[in-house]
N, C-alpha and C positions, 0 to 999 in steps of 0.2 A: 699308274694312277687312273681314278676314274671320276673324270670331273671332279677334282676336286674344288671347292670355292673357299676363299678365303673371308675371313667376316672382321675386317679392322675395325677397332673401337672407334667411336664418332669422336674427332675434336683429340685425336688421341697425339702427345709431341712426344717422339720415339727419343734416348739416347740410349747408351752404350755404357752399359754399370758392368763392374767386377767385384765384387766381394773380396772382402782380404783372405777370407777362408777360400776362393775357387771359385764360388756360387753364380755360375756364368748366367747374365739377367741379359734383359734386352727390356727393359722396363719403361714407363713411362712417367714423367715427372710427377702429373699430379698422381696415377694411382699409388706410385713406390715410394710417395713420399707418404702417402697415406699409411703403409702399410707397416713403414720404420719409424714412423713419432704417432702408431696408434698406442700406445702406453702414457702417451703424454694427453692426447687428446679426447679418447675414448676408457670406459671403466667397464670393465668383463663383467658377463650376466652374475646374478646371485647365484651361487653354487648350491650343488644339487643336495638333497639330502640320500645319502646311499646307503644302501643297503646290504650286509653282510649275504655275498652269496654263497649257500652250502649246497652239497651234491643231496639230489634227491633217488630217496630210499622209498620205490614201489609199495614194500613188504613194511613198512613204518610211513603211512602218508599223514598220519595226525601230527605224530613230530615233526618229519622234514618242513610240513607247514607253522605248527607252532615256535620253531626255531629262528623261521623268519617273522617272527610277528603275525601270525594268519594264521586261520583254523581252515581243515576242510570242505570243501566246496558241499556246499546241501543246493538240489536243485529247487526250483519256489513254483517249478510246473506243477501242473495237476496230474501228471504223469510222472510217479516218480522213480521211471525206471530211464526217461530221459536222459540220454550224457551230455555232458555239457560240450558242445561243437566249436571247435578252431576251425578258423578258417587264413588262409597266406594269400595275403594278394602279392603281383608282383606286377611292377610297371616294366616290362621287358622293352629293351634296344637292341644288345647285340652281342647279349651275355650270354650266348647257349653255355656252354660248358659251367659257367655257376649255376644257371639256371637249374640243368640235370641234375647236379651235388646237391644243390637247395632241396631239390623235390627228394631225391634218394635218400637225405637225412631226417626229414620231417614226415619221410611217408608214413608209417605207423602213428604218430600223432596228430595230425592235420586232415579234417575231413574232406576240406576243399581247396585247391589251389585255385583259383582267379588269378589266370593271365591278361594282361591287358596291354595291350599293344597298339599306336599308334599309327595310320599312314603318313603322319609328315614327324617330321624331327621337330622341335622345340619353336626351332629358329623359322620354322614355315616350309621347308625342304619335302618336297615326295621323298616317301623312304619306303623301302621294300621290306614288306612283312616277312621279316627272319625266321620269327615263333612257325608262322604258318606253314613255312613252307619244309621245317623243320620238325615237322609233328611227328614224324617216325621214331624221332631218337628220343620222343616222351612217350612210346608205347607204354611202358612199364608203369605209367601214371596216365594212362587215359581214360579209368572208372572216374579220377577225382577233377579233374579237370575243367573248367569252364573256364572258355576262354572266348574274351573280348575282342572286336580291334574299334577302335577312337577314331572317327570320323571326324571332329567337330573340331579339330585342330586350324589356327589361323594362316593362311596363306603367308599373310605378313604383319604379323602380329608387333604391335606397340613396341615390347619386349618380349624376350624368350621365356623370360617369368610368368606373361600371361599363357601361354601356351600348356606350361608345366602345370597351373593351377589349372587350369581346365579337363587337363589329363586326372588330379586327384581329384576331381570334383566330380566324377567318370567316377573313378573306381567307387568313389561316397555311393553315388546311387546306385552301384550294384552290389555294396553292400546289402542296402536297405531291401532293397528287391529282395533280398534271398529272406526275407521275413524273419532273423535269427531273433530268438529270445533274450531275455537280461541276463547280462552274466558269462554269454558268448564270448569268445576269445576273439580274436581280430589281430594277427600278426600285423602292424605298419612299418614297413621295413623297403629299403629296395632290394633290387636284386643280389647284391653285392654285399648286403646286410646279411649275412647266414646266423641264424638263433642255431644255441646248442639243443638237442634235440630231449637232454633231461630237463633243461630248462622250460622251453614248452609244455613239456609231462608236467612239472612243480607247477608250474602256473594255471595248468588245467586243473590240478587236483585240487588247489586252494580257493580262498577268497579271504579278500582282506585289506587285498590293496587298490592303489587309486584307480580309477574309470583310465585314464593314460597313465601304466609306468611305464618311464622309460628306461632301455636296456642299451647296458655299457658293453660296447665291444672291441677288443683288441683290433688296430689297425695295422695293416699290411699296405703295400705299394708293387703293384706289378707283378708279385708271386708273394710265396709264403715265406722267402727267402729274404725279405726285408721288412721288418717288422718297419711302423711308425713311432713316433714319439709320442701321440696324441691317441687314447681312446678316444672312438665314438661315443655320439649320448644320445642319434637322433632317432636310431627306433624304436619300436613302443610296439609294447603290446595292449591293444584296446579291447573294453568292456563296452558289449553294449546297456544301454543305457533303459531306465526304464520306460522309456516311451518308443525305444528302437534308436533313440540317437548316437551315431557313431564319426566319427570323422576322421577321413583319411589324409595325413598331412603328414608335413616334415620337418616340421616347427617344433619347437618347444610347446610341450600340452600341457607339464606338469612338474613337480617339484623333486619327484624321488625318482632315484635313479638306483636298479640293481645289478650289481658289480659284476662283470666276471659273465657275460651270456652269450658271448658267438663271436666271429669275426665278421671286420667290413674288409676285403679286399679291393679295394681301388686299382682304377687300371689295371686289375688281373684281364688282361685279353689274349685271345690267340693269336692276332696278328696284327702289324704296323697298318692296314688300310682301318683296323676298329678303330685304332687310336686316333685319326685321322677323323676320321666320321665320327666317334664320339665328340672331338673339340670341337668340330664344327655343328655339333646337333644339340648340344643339348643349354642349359640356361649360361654359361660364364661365356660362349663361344666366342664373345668379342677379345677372347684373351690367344686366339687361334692365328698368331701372327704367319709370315711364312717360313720363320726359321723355327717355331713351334713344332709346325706342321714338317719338317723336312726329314724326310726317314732317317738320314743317319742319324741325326739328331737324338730323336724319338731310341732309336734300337740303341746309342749309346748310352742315354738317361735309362733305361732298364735292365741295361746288363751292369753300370756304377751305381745305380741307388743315386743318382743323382732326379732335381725336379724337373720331369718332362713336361712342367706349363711353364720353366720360366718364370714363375712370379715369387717373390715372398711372401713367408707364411702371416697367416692373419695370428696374433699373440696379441698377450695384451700388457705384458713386461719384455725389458730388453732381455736381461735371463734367459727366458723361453726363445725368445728372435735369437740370441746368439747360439743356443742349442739346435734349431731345427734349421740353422743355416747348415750347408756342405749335405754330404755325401749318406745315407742311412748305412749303419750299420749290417750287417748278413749275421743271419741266425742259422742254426743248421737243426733247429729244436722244432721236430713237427710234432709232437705230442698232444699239441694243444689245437689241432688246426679238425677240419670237419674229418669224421672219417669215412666218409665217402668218396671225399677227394683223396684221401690212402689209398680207400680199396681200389679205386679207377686210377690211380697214377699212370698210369702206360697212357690213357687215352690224354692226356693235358698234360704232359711232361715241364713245360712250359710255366705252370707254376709251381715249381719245386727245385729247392739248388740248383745250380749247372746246369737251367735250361734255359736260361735269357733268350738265345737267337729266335726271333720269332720265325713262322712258317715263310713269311714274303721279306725276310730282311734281307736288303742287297750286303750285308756285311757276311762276312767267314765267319766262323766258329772265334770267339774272343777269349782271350786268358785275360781272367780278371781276378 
């Protein structure tokens, strides 16, 4: 271990829950009570309006756009040999290994990557700059590169939420700094958020749709080996605006959602000390108990697809809460995952079948 700290929820009364399905909890009254009669208490946001996603055809760009509703992008410069500029920001932690896949698959379409990376973690914590000290293994991407580090992080901030919005309110002004024109792309995604790489081509090539859409992605848990139950809905690709306004968030921005655009891999990490440091850095950390935090713990919730925080899932009928109780299913179906992460398998063996045991797990090799 290395210093690890532990961050107990304020006012928090521990008991000792089992789920009849297995779903081993250590939960707390009020939050778990919250989270098994939110169907009674609480009503799910208005659903999105979605979007038919088809694969985009280079060699036909009027149709692939008109099939989605949208015509081809016409630039409104006085230059009109101008291309219209993507750019991917990425709020970096401790994702190398997503990070390289993100940049390897976007390279060809993505002008700029904007890294940005923090010296304290969320919760106020000195953290050591990973990206930085890492820059060898982004040779292959250091013409596109601009990268950041966040100073202005709180020692001991209120909540971890303020912390976090100060990090996107960072990334906001160095959007605006890079002076981009209306109509600019703006990947808003985190790291772990990967766009399919025709999908950003479709979106560059068109116009038509809202200033925020947001993009649905397939959710994974700890490798590609465990798919989730729940797509994502929270990244977006941003237009800017025509006075330059843009904004980098992770909120709901807007009403349309199109189907079918990348994967979010959660907890895909290389080793049980990320997992460890992630709980304790970033906005939920008060959920970082010490049986959360305890490797075997951790190493066995990755290799069963079972929940490595512990908590139950936010739902907003019993249905869905009885479904995303236990154990996730295993997929053996990589067809659909980045292929960059294909082509580099050897280097992250770790997210793909029959690689659970992390690099520092005190466990043996497990048949599962």
């Amino acid at each position: 271990m290395h210093g690890i700290r532990i961050y107990p929820g304020l006012g928090r009364i521990k008991m000792v829950h089992q789920s009849a399905l297995g779903y081993g909890l250590r939960p707390t009254i009020v939050r778990d009570a919250g989270y098994i009669f939110r169907p009674i208490w609480d009503t799910p946001p208005e659903p999105f309006e979605k979007i038919v996603h088809y694969r985009f055809d280079p060699n036909d760009i009027p149709t692939s756009c008109s099939i989605h509703g949208w015509k081809q992008y016409k630039s409104k410069s006085d230059d009109k040999r101008r291309k219209r500029k993507v750019i991917d920001v990425l709020m970096f932690s401790v994702e190398l290994d997503l990070a390289i896949i993100r940049l390897q698959e976007l390279w060809d379409v993505v002008d700029t990557f904007i890294v940005i990376e923090g010296n304290r973690t969320f919760t106020g914590d000195f953290k050591p700059l990973t990206f930085a000290a890492n820059r060898h293994r982004f040779d292959f991407a250091k013409e596109k590169i601009l990268y950041e580090e966040t100073t202005t992080l709180l020692e001991k901030p209120h909540d971890p939420f303020d912390n976090e919005k100060r990090s996107r309110d960072h990334a906001t002004e160095i959007i605006k700094a890079l002076k981009l024109e209306e109509f600019d792309l703006v990947i808003v995604s985190d790291v772990d958020e990967i766009p399919n790489r025709d999908t950003i081509e479709l979106l560059k090539a068109c116009q038509g749709y809202p200033q925020y859409l947001h993009l649905e992605m397939k959710s994974y848990m700890y490798s590609f080996e465990f798919p989730a139950p729940r797509p994502q809905w929270r990244a977006m690709a941003g237009q800017i605006g025509t006075n330059g306004e843009i904004e980098y968030d992770h909120r709901r921005m807007g009403d349309v959602l199109l189907a079918n655009t990348g994967v979010h891999c959660s907890w895909c990490l290389r080793s049980i000390q990320d997992f460890q440091f992630k709980m304790q850095a970033y906005s939920h950390a008060d959920r970082a108990s010490k049986s959360v935090l305890d490797c075997n713990n951790i190493q066995k919730a990755i290799c069963d697809g079972s929940n490595v925080e512990q908590i139950l899932p936010e739902v907003f009928t019993f249905s869905d809460l009885a479904k995303e109780l236990g154990k996730l299913e295993r997929s053996y179906d990589m067809t659909t995952i980045p292929k960059a992460a294909i082509d580099g398998r050897q280097q992250w063996p770790y997210l793909f079948p029959g690689g659970c045991i992390r690099q520092d797990s005190p466990a043996k090799p497990l048949t599962v």
